[in-house]
N, C-alpha and C positions, 0 to 999 in steps of 0.2 A: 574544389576537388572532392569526387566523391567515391568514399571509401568504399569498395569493391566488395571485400570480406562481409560488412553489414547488411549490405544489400540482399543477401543470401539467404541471412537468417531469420528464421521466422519461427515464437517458441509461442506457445500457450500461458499465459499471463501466470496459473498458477501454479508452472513447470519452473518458472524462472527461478536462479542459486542466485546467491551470495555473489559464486563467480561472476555469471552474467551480466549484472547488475554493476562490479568492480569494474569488468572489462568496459563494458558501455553505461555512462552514468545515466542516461538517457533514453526511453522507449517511448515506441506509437503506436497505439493502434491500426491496425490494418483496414480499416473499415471501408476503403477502396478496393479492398482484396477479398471482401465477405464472396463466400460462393467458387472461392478456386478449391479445390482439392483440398481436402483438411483443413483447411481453413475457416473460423468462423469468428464471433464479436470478440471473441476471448483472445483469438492472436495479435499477437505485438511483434515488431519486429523493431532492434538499434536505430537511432535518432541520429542521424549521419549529416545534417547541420545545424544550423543554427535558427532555422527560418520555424519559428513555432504560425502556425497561422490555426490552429483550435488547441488551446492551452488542455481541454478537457480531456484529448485525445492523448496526453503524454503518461506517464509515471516514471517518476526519479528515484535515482538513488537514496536511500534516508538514514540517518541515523537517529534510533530512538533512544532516550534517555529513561530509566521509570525513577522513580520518589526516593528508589532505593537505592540511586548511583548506579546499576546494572545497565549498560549498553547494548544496544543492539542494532541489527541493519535490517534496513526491509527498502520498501517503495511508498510513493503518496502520490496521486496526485495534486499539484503543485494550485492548490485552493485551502480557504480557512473555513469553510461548509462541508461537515464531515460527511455529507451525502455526496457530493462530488469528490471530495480527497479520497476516500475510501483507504486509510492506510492500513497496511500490513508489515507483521515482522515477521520475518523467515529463522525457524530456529535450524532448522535444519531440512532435508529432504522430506520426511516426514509430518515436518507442523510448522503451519504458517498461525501465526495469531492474526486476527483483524478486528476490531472496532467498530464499525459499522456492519450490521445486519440484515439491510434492507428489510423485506415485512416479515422477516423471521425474526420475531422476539429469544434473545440468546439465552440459552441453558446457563445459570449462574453453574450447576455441578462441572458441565463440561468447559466451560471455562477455567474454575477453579484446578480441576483435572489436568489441564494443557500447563498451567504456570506452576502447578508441582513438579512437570515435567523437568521444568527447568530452576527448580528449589528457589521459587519463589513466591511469599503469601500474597491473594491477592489486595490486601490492607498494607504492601509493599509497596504498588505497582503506580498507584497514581499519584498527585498528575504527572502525566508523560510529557518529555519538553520533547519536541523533534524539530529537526534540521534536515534542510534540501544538502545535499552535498556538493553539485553542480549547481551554483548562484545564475540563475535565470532573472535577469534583470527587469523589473516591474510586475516581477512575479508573487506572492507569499511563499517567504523561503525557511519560515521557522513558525511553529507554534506551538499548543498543548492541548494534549486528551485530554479529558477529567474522564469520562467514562466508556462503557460501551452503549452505541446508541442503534436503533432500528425505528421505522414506521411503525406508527399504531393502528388501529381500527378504522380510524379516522383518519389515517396519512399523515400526520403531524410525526417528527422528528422527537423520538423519547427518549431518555436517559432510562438504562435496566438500573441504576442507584444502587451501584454494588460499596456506596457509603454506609459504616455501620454506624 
């Protein structure tokens, strides 16, 4: 049976709440849909069964853990290759944190910046444990940050080593 309501909805990946994300533990990418009206690589829309056929096209619900016992929710894709997970935690409307960079090496200030926001040092924060919320069966449903990472010069996968 397929849910009507979901079918409908189609958000921008970095539009997505807390809510969203409660109500449907589950999103896809639209990338059958690139090219309709507003629509582009960025929209997702509710995962309305169970049939995953390109695991890379999903992101889940997640809950992250940081070093400090401090909780929070975001999305990951459901991979232990943080170039494909690409996770995020949603603090609110205003500020999503993410870990992955791609070839933009991250501003340690604006980072530091964002996790005052939410009265926490960054010598707090790692390692991150995170969990899938929704258990996708031969999926990776739990792991851990150590850091924030981006592409180098060379395309190789770098740690910014925000270890002091």
């Amino acid at each position: 049976m397929t849910d009507t309501k979901s079918q409908k909805i189609r958000k921008q990946i970095y539009d997505l709440t807390i809510e969203d994300l409660q109500t449907f533990s589950i999103w896809e990418f639209c990338s059958d849909e690139e090219g309709f009206n507003e629509q582009d690589e960025c929209t997702v829309r509710p995962k309305s069964n169970n049939h995953f056929e390109y695991v890379n096209k999903l992101i889940c619900l997640t809950s992250y853990t940081f070093n400090n016992g401090n909780s929070y929710l975001g999305y990951i894709t459901p991979s232990l290759n943080m170039q494909e997970a690409q996770p995020h935690i949603i603090i609110n409307s205003q500020l999503t944190m993410q870990f992955w960079f791609g070839i933009n090496k991250p501003n340690i200030l604006v980072i530091e910046k964002n996790f005052n926001q939410i009265d926490c040092k960054l010598s707090e924060v790692f390692p991150i444990s995170w969990r899938i919320i929704p258990i996708i069966h031969g999926l990776p449903f739990k792991g851990v940050i150590d850091d924030f990472y981006y592409l180098n010069d060379d395309f190789q996968i770098s740690r910014l080593s925000t270890k002091k």
